[in-house]
C-alpha positions in Angstrom: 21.4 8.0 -2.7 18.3 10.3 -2.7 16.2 7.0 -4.6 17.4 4.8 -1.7 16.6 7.1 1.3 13.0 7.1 -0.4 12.8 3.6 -0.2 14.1 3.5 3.2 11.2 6.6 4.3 8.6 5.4 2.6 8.5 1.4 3.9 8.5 2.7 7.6 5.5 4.8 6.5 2.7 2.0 7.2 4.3 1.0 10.3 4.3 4.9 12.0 0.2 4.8 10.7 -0.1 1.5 12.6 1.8 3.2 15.9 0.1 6.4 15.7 -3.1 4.4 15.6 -2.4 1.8 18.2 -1.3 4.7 20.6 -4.7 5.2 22.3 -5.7 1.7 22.5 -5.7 -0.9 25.5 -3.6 -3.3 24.3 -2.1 -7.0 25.6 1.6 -7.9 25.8 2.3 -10.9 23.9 4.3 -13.3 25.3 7.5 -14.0 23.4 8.5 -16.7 25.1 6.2 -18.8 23.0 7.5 -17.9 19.5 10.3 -20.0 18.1 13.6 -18.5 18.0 14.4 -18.8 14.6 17.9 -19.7 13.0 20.6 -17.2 11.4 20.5 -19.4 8.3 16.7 -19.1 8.1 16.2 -15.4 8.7 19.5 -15.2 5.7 18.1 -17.3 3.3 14.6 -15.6 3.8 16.0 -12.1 3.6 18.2 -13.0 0.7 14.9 -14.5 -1.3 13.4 -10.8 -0.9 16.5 -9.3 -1.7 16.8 -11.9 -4.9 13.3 -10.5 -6.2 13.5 -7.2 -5.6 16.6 -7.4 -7.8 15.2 -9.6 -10.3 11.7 -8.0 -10.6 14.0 -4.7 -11.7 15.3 -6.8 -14.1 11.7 -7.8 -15.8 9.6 -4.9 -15.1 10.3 -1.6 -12.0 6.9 -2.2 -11.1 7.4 -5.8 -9.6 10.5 -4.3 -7.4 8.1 -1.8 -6.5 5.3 -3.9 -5.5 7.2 -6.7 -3.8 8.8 -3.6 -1.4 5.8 -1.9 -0.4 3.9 -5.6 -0.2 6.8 -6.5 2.3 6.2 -3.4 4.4 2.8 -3.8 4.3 2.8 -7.4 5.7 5.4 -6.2 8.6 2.5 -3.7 9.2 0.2 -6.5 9.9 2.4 -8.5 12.2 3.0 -5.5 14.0 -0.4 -5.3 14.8 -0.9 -8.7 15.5 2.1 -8.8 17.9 -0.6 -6.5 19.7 2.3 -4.5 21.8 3.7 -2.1 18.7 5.0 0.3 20.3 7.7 -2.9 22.2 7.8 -4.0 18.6 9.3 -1.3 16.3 11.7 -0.7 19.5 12.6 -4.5 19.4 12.8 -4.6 15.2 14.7 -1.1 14.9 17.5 -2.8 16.6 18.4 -5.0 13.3 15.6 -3.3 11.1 17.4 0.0 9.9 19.6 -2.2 8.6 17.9 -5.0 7.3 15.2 -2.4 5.4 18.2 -0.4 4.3 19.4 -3.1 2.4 16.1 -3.8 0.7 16.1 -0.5 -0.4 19.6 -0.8 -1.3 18.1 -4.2 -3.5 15.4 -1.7 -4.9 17.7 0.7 -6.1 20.3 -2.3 -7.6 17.4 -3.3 -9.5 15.5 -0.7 -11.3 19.0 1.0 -11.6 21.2 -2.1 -12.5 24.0 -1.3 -10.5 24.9 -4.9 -10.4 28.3 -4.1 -9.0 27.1 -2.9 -5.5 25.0 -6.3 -5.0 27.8 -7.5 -2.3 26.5 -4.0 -0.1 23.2 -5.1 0.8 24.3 -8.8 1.1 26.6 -7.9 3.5 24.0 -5.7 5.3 21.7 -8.4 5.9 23.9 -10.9 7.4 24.9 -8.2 9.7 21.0 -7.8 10.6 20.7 -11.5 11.0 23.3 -11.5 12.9 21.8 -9.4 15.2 18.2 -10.1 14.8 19.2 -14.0 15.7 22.0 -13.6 18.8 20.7 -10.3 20.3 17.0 -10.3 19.6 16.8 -14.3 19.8 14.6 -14.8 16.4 11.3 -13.6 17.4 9.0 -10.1 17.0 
């Protein structure tokens, strides 16, 4: 458990840089009404292909589970600060992130461990985040 709450601390890590710096800035709203609401069955099948290599990579080599987490929260730092309103961001993405992140770490752990068995966890865990992140937050950062 102490492995996976690692995961879970350290992937939030770019993002709190990217709030702490975007604190003092002038920044403009973006309007969401313009993105695409994406489907459940897209934002699954995406989340399950990360979830699907973080395994796998374990499988091959820890360092390609390692780097294919930290490159994921890496490139959700980005589009945070694109979405130029971070702070309206991470409050929008916590709603189904937790989740969603905790079963990546989940996926992490799974794979440099091999505990094969507790695969149906974080499967379970993200359609519960797409769930929400496609009814309740409509799809879009």
């Amino acid at each position: 458990m102490k492995k996976i709450l690692i995961f879970f601390i350290t992937f939030w890590l770019p993002s709190a840089v990217v709030l702490i710096m975007s604190l003092g800035s002038n920044s403009s709203v973006v309007d969401n009404q313009d993105i695409p609401v994406l489907s459940f069955s897209t934002i699954f099948f995406k989340n399950l292909l990360v979830l699907t290599l973080l395994i796998v990579g374990g499988l091959i080599h820890k360092k390609i589970t390692y780097f294919i987490f930290y490159y994921n929260a890496i490139y959700f730092s980005i589009v945070l600060v694109i979405s130029h309103d971070v702070t309206n961001s991470l409050y929008q993405v916590g709603k189904y992130g937790i989740i969603e992140i905790f079963a990546f770490s989940l996926g992490c752990f799974i794979g440099i461990d091999k505990k094969y068995k507790l695969i149906w966890i974080p499967v379970v865990l993200l359609i519960i985040s797409g769930i929400i992140e496609h009814f309740v937050i409509k799809g879009a950062l």
